[in-house]
C-alpha positions in Angstrom: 67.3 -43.5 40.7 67.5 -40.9 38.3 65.8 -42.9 35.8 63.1 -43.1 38.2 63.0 -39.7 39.1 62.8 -38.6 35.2 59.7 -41.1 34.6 58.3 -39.6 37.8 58.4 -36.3 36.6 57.4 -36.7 33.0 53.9 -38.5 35.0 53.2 -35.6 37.3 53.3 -33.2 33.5 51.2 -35.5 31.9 49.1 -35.5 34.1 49.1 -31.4 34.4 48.5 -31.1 31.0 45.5 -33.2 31.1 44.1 -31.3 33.5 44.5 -28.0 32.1 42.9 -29.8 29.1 39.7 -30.8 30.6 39.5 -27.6 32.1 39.2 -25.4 28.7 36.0 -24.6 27.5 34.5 -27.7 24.7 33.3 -24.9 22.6 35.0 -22.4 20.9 37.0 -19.8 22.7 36.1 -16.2 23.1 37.8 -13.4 23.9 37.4 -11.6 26.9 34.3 -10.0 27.3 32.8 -11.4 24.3 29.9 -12.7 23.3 28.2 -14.7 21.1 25.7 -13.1 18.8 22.0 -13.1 19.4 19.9 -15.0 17.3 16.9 -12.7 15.5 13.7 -12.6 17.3 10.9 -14.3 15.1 7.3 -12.2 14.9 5.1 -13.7 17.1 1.4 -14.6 15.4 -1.4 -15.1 17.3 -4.5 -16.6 14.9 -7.4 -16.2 17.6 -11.5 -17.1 17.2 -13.2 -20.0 17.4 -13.4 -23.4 15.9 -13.3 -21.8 12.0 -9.8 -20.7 13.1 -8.7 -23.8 15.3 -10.6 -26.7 14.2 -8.9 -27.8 12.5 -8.5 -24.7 10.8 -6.5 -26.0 7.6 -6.4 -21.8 6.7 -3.8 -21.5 8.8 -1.5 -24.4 7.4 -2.1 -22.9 4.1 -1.4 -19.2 5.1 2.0 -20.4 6.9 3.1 -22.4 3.9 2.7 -19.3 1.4 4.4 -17.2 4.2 7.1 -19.2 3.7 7.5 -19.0 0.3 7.4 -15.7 0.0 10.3 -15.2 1.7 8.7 -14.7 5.4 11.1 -17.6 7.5 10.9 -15.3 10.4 7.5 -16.0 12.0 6.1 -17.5 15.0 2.7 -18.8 15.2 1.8 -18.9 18.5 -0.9 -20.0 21.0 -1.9 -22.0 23.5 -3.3 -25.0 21.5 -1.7 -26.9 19.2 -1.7 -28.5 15.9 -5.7 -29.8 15.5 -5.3 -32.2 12.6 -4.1 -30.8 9.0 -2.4 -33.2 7.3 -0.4 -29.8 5.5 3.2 -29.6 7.5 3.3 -26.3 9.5 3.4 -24.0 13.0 0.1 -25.2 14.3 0.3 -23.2 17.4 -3.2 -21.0 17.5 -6.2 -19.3 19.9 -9.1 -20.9 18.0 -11.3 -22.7 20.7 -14.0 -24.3 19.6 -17.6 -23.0 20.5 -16.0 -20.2 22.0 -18.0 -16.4 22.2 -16.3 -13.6 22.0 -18.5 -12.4 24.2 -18.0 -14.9 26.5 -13.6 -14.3 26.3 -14.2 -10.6 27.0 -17.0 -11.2 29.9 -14.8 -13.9 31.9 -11.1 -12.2 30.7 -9.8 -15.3 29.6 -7.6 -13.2 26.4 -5.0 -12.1 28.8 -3.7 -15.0 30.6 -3.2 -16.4 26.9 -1.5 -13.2 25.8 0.7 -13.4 28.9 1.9 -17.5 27.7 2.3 -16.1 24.3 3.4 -12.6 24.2 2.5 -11.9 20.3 3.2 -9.5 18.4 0.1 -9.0 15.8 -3.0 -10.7 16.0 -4.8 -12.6 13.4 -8.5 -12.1 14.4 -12.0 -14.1 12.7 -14.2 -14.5 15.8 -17.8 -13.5 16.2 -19.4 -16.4 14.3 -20.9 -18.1 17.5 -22.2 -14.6 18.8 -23.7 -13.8 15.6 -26.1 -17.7 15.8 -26.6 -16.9 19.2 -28.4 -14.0 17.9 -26.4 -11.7 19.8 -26.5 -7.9 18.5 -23.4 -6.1 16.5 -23.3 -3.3 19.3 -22.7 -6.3 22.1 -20.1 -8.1 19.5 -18.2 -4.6 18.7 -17.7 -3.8 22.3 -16.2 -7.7 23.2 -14.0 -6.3 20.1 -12.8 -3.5 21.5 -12.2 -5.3 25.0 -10.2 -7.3 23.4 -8.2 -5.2 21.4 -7.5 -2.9 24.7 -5.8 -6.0 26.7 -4.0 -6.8 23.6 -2.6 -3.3 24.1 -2.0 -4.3 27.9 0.0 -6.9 27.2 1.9 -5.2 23.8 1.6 -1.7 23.2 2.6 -1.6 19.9 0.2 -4.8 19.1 -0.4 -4.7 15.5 -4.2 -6.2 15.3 -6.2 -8.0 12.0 -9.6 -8.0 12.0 -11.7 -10.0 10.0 -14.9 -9.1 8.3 -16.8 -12.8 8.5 -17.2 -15.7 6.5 -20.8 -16.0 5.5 -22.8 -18.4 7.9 -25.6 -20.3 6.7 -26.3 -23.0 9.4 -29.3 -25.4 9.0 -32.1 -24.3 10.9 -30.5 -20.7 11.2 -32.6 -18.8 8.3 -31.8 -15.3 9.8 -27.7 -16.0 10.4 -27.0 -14.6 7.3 -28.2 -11.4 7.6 -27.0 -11.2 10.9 -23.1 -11.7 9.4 -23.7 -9.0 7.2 -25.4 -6.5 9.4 -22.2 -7.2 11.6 -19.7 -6.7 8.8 -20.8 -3.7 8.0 -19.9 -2.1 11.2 -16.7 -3.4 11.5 -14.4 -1.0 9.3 -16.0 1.9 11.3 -15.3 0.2 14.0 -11.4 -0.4 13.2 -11.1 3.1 12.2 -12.3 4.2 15.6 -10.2 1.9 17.2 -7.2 1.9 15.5 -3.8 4.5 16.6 -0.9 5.0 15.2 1.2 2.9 17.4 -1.0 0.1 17.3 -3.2 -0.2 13.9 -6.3 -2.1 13.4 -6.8 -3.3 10.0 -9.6 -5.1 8.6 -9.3 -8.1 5.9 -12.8 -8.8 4.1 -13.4 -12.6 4.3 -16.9 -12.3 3.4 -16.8 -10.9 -0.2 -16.9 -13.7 -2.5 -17.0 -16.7 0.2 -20.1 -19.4 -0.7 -21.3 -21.2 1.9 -22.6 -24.0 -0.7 -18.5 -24.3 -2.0 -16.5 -23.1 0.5 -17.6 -24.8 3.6 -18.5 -28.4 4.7 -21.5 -27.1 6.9 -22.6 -24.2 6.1 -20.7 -22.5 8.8 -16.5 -24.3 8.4 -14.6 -24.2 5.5 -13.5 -26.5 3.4 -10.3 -27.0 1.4 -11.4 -24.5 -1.3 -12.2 -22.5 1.7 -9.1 -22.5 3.4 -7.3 -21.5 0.7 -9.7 -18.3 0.1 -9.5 -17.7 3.8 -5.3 -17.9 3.6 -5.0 -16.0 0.6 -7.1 -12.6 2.4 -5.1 -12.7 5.2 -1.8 -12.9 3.0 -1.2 -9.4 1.8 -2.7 -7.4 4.9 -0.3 -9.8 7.2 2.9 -9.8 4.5 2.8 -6.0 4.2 3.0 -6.0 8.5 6.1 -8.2 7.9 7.5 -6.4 5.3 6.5 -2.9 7.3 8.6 -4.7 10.6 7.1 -4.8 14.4 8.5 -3.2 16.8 11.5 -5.5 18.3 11.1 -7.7 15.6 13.0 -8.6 12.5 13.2 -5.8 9.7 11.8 -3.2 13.0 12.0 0.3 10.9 12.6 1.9 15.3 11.0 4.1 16.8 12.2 7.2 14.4 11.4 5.8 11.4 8.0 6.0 9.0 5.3 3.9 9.2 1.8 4.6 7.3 -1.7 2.9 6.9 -4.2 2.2 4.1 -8.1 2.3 4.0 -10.0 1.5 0.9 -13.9 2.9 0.4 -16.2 2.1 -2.1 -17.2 5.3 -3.6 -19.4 4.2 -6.8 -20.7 0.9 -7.9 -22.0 -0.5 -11.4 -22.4 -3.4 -13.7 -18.5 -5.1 -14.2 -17.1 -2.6 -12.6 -16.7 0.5 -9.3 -15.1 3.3 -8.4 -13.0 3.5 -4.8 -10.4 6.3 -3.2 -7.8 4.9 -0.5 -6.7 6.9 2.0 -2.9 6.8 2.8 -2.0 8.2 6.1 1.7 8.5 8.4 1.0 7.0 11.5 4.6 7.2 12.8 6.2 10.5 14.3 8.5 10.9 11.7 8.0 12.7 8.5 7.1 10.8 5.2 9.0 11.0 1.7 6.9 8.4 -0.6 4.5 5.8 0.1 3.5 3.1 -2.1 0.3 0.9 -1.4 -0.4 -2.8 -2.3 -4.2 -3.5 -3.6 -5.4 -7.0 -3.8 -8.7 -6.4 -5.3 -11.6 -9.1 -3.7 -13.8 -11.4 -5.8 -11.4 -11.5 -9.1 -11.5 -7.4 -9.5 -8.4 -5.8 -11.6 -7.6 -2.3 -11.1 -7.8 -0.1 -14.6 -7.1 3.1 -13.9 -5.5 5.1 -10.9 -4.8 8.9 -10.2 -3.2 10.4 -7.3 -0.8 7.8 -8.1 1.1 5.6 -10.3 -0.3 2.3 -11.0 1.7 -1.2 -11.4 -0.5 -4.5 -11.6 1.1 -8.2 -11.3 0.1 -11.2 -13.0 -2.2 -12.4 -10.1 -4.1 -8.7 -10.2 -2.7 -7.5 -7.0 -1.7 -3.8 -7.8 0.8 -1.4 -6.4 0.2 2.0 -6.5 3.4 4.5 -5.7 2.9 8.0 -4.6 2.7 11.0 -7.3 5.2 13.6 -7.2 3.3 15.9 -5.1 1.9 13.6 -2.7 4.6 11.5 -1.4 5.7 13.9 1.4 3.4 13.4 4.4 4.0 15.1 8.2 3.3 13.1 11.2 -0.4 12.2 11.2 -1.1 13.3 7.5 -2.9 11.5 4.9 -3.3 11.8 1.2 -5.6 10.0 -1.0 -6.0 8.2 -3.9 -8.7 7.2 -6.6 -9.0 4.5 -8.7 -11.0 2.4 -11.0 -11.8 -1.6 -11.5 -12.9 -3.8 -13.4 -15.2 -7.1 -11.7 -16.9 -10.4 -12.9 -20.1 -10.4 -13.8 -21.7 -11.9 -11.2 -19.5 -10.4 -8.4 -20.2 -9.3 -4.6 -19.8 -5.8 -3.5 -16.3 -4.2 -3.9 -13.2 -5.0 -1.4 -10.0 -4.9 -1.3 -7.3 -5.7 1.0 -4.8 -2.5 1.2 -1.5 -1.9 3.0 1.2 0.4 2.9 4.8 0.9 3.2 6.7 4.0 3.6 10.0 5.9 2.5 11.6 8.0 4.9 
């Protein structure tokens, strides 16, 4: 009997203990009230237009891929389509609908129920190219824009928006598309400027300026692969330096309190092999300023030569950085300084670009 009752008795604590054992937690045990740390929030990329940006839209593959090597790993391309065909790996998610108008998206407010299943954080803009061979006028195009760009703001209010100037568009049995493209292009960075505020900053990326229709694109009107990768490498700097800068609630956010500035570039003299051009710096955060320093990637093979305002460093590819001086570094809330600067071009070459932006020290 006692034997009995022993063996009974060691069962019933087995069994207890196995219980208890399938009743702790698989994973591994916190203390009270603790938690388990938060992954980073990725920047959420929205590439919006029309069938140049979605399809296929091999830009984008190629614009993700030297994100990534650059040291960007937290990024989100987002949209509601998917992947359209590039055989390049990468986040196909985008906004670029075939045929679409921009005209049309801002008419029948179809932007914001895709913002709302997306919820970027900056926008990666080229649309306009069906409006322009539809022969609609700059002035209709420019509001659709800024339709846009105001439900953008709905949805994010610290949306962070680029803008492209267009590709070139030479369509068979369009003879006037051209023009049209260019007569639009020029409006935009007016436009932007109007448009753009501190909290949310529109900044315009020149995809025109050395893009051929009879290299670049398959059609006239979509680009090819040499295309694509002259497409991706414009957006590059203006959408790394918004990375590096931080988005609000994103990784590397600089908060609320911290300094955040913008760059414009303007063409002020042109001549054979070579123009002149100043580049307005300006704090567009409410906290004070203590240095700046802005990155230029010069358009259509253009090296910088001389700078002044500023100190001038140029890499191996030609982009340039040029830091603040020692007087104009400091900049109160809503201040701007400027500097000038010199280049060198091609023979041969378009009109002078560059794409600019800026980062700050507090």
């Amino acid at each position: 009997m006692r034997g009995l009752r022993f063996l009974h008795l060691r069962t019933l604590a087995v069994r207890s203990l196995l219980a208890t054992l399938l009743l702790l937690p698989l994973g591994p045990v916190l203390a009270p009230g603790a938690a388990a740390a938060p992954s980073a929030t990725p920047v959420r990329v929205m590439p919006l237009g029309d069938s140049i940006t979605g399809s296929p839209g091999c830009w984008r593959a190629v614009l993700w891929n030297r994100l990534l090597n650059a040291g960007h790993t937290d990024i989100d391309f987002v949209g509601t389509l998917r992947e359209q065909g590039c055989a390049l790996a990468h986040d196909g998610d985008n906004e670029g609908h075939g045929g679409e108008l921009v005209t049309r998206v801002a008419d029948q407010d179809l932007l914001p129920g895709r913002l709302a299943a997306t919820r970027p954080d900056i926008v990666v803009m080229h649309f306009g190219t069906n409006d322009v061979w539809s022969g609609l006028s700059p002035d209709r195009i420019l509001a659709a824009y800024t339709k846009l760009v105001t439900q953008m703001r709905a949805s994010n209010p610290d949306m962070r928006v680029l803008v492209a100037q267009l590709i070139p568009l030479n369509p068979t049995g369009c003879g006037t598309c051209a023009q049209r493209v260019t007569d639009l292009n020029a409006r935009i960075p007016a436009w932007a400027e109007a448009t753009g505020t501190g909290r949310s900053p529109v900044t315009v990326v020149d995809q025109w300026r050395g893009f051929d229709t009879a290299t670049d694109t398959y059609d006239g009107v979509h680009p090819n692969a040499s295309g694509d990768e002259k497409i991706a490498a414009r957006w590059f700097p203006a959408l790394s330096a918004l990375l590096e800068e931080g988005v609000p609630g994103g990784p590397g956010d600089p908060g609320d309190g911290d300094p955040l500035c913008t760059a414009s570039f303007r063409t002020v003299a042109v001549w054979q092999g070579g123009h002149q051009a100043e580049v307005t710096v300006r704090n567009a955060s409410a906290a004070p300023v203590s240095g700046w320093t802005v990155t230029v990637a010069p358009t259509d093979g253009a090296r910088l030569t001389q700078v002044w305002n500023g100190t001038l460093s140029t890499a191996a590819d030609g982009t340039a950085k040029v830091t603040n001086a020692s007087w104009n570094g400091a900049l109160a809330p809503g201040a701007s300084t400027a500097f000038g600067l010199v280049a060198t071009a091609p023979s041969g070459s378009a009109t002078p670009g560059a794409n600019v932006g800026c980062t700050a020290t507090p």
